[in-house]
N, C-alpha and C positions, 0 to 999 in steps of 0.2 A: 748216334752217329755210327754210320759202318762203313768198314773196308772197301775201297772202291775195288781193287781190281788183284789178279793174281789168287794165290791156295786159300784163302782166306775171304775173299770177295762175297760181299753182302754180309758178311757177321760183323756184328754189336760190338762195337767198346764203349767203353762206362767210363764215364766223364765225370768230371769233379765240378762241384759249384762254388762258388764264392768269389770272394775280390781279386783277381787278377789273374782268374783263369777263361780261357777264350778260344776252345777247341778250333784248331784250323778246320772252316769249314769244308764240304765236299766240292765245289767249285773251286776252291782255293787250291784243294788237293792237287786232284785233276788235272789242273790248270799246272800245280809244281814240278808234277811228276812228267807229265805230257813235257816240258821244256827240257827235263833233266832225261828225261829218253832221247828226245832229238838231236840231245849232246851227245848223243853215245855212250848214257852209262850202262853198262850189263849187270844187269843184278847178281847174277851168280859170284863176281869178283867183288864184291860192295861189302863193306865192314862200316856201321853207321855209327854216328854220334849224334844223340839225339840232349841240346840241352835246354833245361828248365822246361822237362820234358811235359808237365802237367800230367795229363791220360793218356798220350803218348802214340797221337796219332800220328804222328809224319815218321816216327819208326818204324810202328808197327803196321803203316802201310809200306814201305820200305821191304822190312820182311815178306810180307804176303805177295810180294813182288820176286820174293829169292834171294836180298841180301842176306850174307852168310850168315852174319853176325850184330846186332845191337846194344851200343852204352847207352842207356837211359840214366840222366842227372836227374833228380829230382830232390829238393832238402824237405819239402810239406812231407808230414811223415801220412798224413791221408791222401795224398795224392800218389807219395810210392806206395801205398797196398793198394791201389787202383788201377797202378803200373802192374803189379805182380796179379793180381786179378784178371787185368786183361793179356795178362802174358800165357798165364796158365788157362784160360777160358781157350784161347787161339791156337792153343796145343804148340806155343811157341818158346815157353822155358827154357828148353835148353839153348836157344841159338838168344838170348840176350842177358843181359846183367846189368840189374839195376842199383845205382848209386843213389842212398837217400843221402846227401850230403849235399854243401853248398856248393854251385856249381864253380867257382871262382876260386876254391881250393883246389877239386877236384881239377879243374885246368890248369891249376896254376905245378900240376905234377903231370911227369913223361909219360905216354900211353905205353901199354904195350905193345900196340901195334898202329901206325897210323890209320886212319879213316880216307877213303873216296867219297864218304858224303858229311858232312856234317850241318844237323839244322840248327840254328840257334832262334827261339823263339820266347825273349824274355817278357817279364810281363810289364804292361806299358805304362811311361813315366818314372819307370825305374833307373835308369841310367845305364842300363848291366851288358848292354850289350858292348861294348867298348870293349871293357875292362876282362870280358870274358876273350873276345875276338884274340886280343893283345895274347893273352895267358895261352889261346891257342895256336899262334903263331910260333911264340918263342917256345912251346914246349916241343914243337912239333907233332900235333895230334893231327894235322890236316898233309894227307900223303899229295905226292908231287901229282901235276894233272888233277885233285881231287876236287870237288864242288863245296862249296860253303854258302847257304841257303840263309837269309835272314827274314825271318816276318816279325816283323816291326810294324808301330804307327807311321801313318802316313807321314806326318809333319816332321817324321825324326832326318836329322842332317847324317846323313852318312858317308866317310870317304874312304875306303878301305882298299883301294885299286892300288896307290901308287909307293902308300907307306907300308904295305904287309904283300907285296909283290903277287897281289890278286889282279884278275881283270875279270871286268862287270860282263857276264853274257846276257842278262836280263833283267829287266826290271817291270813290276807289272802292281797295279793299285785295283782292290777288290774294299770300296767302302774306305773303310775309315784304316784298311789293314796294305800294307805295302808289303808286296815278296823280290826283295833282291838276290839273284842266283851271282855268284864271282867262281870261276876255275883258278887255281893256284898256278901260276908260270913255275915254267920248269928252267 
């Protein structure tokens, strides 16, 4: 898999195998990030939150784009040295930090600083997207105006517009994978 676009463009991230990992593919990127430009986000202002981050590609293409900064969630302890692997490979260490911990703890505490994007891409038949959403609302890790991106199965019921004071700018289905984008009302 590699980096679509920006300092980093065309280099390699190393990707993890097994049951419930499912790198967002490069259409799917593209497809994310093309939507979340035409919303006007500037990467140079972008502080990300990437969780159940797997290999860690929707941050670490985020970065390669000029967000400042990147939290990668990740509890697989093989999937975080795959995260610091492709951090240090992308000469991008210093501008991220990765959490090997469950991501539902790690949310369920105040950030330092809130986020303009956060992705949440749990792995499917899990349930965890809710429960993570929730923990991100009320900690306040999603800043005012900021994006909150989910890739989800297709077939998942999602309503998160009217009870966590988001509203839906997008929604788009690649296969069997759904990308819903919501901006935070201010």
């Amino acid at each position: 898999m590699r980096i679509i676009a920006g300092a980093c463009r065309g280099r390699t991230l190393h990707t993890v195998t097994g049951p419930g990992y499912r790198p967002a593919m490069g259409r799917v990127r593209e497809s994310l990030f093309s939507m979340l430009e035409a919303r006007g986000v500037v990467w140079g202002a972008v502080r990300v939150l990437d969780v159940f981050a797997g290999s860690g590609s929707l941050g670490f293409e985020a970065l390669s784009r000029g967000a400042r900064f990147a939290d990668f969630i990740e509890k697989d302890h093989k999937a975080a040295e795959c995260l610091r692997k492709n951090a240090a490979n992308l000469g991008l260490a210093d501008r991220c930090a990765i959490h090997e911990e469950d991501a539902l703890r790690v949310t369920a505490r105040r950030p330092a600083e809130p986020c303009q994007l956060i992705c949440i891409d749990p792995p499917y038949g899990a349930d965890l997207f809710k429960p993570a959403l929730k923990n991100i609302i009320r900690q306040g890790w999603l800043a005012d105006d900021g994006f909150l991106v989910a890739e989800v199965e297709k077939g998942l019921p999602l309503r998160a517009d009217a009870q966590y004071n988001l509203r839906l700018e997008a929604e788009r289905l690649y296969g069997n994978t759904r990308i819903l984008v919501w901006v935070k009302n201010v």
